[in-house]
N, C-alpha and C positions, 0 to 999 in steps of 0.2 A: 504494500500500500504506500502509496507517493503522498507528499503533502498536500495536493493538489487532488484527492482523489473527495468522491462524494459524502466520505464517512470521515472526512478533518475535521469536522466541526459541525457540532451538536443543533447549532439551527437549521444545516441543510437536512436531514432527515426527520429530525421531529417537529418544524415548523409546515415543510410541506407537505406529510405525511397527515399532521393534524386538518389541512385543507382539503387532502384529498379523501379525508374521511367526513369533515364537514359538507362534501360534493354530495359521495355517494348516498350518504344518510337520506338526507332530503330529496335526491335522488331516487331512493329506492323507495320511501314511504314520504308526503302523500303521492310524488307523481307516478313512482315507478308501478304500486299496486292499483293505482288507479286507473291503469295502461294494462295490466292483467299481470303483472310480475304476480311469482308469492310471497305472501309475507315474512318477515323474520319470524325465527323459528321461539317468538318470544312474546309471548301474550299474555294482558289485552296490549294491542301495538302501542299505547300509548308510555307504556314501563320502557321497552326499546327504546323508542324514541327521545324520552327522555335521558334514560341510563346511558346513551350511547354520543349524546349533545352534550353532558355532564363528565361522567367519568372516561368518552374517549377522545372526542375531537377536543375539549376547552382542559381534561387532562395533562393530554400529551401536549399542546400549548402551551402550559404553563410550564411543565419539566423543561420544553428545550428552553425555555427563557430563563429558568431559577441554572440551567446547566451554560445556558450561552453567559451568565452574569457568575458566573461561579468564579472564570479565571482571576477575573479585577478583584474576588473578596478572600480569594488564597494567594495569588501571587503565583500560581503556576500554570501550565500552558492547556487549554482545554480538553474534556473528554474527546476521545476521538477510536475509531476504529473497530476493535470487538466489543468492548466495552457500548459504543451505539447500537451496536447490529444487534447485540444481545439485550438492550434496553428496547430495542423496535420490535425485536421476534417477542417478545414477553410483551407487549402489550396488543399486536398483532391476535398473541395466542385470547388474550381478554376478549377481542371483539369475535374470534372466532366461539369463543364458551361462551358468550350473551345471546350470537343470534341463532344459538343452536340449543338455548337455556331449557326449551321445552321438552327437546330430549334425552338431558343429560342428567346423573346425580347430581345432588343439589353441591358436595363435596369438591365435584369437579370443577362446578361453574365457579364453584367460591376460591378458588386454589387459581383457574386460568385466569381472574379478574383481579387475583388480588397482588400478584408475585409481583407485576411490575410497577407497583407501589413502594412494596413492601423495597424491593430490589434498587429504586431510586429513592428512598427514604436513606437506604446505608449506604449507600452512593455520598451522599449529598453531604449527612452528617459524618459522615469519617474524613471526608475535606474538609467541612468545616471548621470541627475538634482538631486534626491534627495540625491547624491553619491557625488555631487559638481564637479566632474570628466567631465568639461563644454567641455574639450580638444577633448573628444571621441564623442560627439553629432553627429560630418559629418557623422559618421558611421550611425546612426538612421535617421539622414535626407536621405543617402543616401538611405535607403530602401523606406522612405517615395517617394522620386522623382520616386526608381523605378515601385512603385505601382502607382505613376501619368503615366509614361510612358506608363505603359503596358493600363492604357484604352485609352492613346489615340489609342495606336496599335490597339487593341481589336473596338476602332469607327470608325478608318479609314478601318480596316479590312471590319467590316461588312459594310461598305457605296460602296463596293468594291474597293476603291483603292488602291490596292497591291502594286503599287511603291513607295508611301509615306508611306505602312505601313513598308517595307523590309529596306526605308532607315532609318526610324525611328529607326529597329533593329538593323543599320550598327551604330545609334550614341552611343545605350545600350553595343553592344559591345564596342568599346571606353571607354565608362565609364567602366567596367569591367575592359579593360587595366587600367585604373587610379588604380581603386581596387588593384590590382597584384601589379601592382607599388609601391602603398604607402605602401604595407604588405611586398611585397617580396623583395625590395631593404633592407630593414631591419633586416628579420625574416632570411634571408637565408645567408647573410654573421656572421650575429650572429650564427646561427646554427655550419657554417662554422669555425668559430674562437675557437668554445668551443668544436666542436671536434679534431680539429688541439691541441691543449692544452692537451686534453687527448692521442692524440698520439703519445706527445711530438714533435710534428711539428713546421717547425717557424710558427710564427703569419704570418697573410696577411698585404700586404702592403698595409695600409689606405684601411680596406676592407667597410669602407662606406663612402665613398663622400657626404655630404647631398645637395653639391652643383649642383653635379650631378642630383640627387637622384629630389631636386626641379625644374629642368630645366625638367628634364623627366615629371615631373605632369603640369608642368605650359603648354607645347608642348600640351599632350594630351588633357587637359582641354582648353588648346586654339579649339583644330581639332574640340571638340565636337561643338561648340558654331561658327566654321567655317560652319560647315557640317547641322546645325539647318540655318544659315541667307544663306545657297545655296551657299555657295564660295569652288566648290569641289576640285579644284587648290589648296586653300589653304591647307584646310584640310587634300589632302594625302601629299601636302611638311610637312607639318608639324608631320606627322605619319613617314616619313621618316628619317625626324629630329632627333624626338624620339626614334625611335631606334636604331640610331647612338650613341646617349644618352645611351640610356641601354647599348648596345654591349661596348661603353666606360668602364662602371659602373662596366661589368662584367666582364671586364679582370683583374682585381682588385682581382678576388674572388677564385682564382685556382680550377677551377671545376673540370677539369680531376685529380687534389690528388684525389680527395673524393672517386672514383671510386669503393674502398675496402669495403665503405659503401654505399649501394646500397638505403636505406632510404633518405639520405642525397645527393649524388647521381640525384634520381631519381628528386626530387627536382629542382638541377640544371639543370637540361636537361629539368625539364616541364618548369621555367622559362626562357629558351635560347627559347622557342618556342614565347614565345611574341615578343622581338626584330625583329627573324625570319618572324613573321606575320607579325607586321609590317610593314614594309621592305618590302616584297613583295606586301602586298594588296595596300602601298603607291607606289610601281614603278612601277604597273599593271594600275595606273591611269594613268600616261604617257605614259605606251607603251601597251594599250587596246591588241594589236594583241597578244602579248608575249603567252597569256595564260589567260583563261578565269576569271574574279575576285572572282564571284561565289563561281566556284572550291578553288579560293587562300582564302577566308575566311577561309576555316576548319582549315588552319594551325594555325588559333587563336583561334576556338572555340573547335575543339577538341585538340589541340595541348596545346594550352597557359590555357585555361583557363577551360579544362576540366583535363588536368596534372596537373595544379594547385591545380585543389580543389581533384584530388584523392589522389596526392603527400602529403599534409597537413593534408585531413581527416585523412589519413590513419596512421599519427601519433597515434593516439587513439587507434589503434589496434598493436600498437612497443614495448607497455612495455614489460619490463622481469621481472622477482624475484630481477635482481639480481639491477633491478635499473636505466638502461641505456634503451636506444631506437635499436631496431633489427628491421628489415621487414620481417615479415613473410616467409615463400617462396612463399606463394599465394598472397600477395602484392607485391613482384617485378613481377612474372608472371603477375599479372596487369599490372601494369607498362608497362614493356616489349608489350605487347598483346596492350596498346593503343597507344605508340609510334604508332607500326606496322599499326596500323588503320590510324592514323594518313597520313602517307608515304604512306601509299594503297592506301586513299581516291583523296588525289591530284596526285598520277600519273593519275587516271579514264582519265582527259581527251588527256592523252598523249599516251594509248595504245587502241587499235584498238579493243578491246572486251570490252567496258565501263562499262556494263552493270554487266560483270562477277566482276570485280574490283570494282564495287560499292559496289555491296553485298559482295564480301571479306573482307573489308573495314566494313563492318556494322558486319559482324561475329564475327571479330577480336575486334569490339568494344564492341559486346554482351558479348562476351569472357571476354573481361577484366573488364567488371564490376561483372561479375559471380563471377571470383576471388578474386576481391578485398569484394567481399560479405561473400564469406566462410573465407578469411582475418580476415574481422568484426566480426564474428559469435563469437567467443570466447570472444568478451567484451563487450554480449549484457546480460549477469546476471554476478551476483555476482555483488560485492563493486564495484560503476562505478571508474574508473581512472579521473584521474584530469589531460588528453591530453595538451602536451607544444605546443599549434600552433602560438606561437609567441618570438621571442627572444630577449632581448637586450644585448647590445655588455658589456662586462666586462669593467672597465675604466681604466682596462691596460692590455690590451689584452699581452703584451709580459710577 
């Protein structure tokens, strides 16, 4: 294996790997069964579809980004080579035991879903500890909890209890808010700061609060631990709280300058979609009639935290010659193409052809993964790039 080869570095396979499983998903359920495919071998489809949005496409996205971020926080040169293939085959093996959950002991399902958790949990923290770098560890617990999460999903699933496994997913999402939180109140007004500087713009005004920035985590990390001991009151006040919190945080950050740069940009607009979520999936707790919650989910799973992790990845694929970060034209086209998915998906239940609108919605999201794929394609050989998906703030920003 050359250094130039597809397996140097951890975002080329598990970044695109996560897209081409965000393709096929949507792909195969609603439009593929609705074209006469069969379903996953995972019923009712709705457990699939979620389990496979959650614990494989926005998974395997976040490991290659906690593994693309790893060299900067040990000092050593990234994972690469068997070490990936056997982090890919282990989670590969996951998606094969979920869509085939129907046929299998429950032992197997729980063992092929859960190995490449477990396997980048000790990955992550044995660099971390032997790094001294004790600060970064939540990051590795957290993949560890989310590979306990997913088998309980995966035993309530098969024991058939669907409404403790759905709300189980409702706390994953949650935690995922935390994620965005603790990354993107940081990463993005830094981003923010160092390109204002480059275009000789004033500085932001106190563009990170950490006072803020800890009330948002402490809010959500309450909801989660609301929403586990059954207190649903508290949990969406407290989601509601939170994005009060954020929307606070973000006015800070002058997101319509950025406009001109559409990388930068698109960023703030995928992170304005979590407040957004939010917000609505907490006021839909109080006023059930408004509009179904179901539907109000997507604005956080495709909106927050699927913009998230395309707007971030897709740094990897911005570099130029000349040194600075660009968006492709087929990464704004993404962009663009999953807002629109986005906005499709929650009007479905407000227009009288739902059906047509679902699948729009699922097009437009096939769509923008496609591009954000041909995006990637140019920096999956040659010298891999060393992608900035994290920033901190200058210590004077003016």
């Amino acid at each position: 294996m050359t250094q130039y080869s597809f397996w140097a570095a951890p975002y080329r396979p598990m970044f695109t790997g996560a897209a081409f499983w965000a393709l096929i998903c949507i792909g195969w359920w609603p439009l593929g069964v609705r074209l006469g495919l069969p379903a996953p071998g995972f019923g009712p489809i709705v457990l699939w579809h979620v389990h496979e949005l959650l614990f494989g496409f926005a998974a395997l996205a976040v490991g290659g980004y906690l593994l693309t971020a790893l060299p900067n926080w040990v000092g050593k040169p990234p994972e690469k080579g068997l070490v990936l293939k056997a982090l890919m085959g282990f989670w590969a093996l996951g998606r094969l035991a979920t869509v085939t959950a129907d046929h299998l002991p429950l032992g197997l399902v729980l063992i092929g879903n859960a190995i490449f958790f477990f396997v980048l949990f000790g990955l992550l923290f044995w660099r971390i500890v032997a790094a001294g770098v004790y600060v970064k560890t939540p990051f590795a617990i957290a993949i560890l909890a989310l590979g306990l999460v997913d088998t309980t999903y995966m035993t309530l699933a098969k024991s058939g209890d669907v409404t403790a496994s759905l709300s189980l997913a409702r706390a994953v999402l949650i935690g995922f808010a935390i994620l965005i939180t603790a990354i993107g109140t940081r990463a993005v007004p830094a981003f923010t700061t160092i390109w204002r500087q480059h275009q000789n713009l004033p500085a932001l005004n106190a563009p990170h609060n950490e006072r803020l920035r800890l009330t948002a985590l402490v809010l959500l990390a309450s909801a989660v631990f609301a929403l586990l001991l059954n207190a649903p009151d508290f949990t969406y006040g407290l989601l509601v709280l939170a994005a009060l919190v954020l929307l606070a945080t973000m006015t800070r950050w002058r997101s319509l300058s950025t406009w001109r740069n559409p990388l930068l940009f698109g960023l703030h607009i995928a992170f304005l979609w979590l407040p957004l979520g939010l917000l609505l999936v907490g006021s839909l707790w109080f006023f059930p009639t408004a509009y179904p919650m179901k539907n109000g989910l997507h604005a956080l799973t495709i909106g927050a935290i699927s913009g998230m992790i395309m707007a971030f990845t897709g740094r990897a694929a911005s570099h130029t010659p000349e040194g600075f970060l660009r968006a492709p034209p087929a990464l704004t086209c993404a962009m663009v193409l999953l807002w629109s998915a986005t906005v499709t998906r929650l009007a479905v239940p407000l227009v009288a052809d739902a059906e047509t609108w679902e699948n729009t919605a699922a097009l437009l999201w096939c769509a923008s993964w496609t591009f954000y794929l041909i995006a990637m394609r140019p920096t999956l050989s040659g010298p891999p790039v060393r992608p900035v998906l994290s920033g901190r703030l200058p210590k004077n920003p003016a």
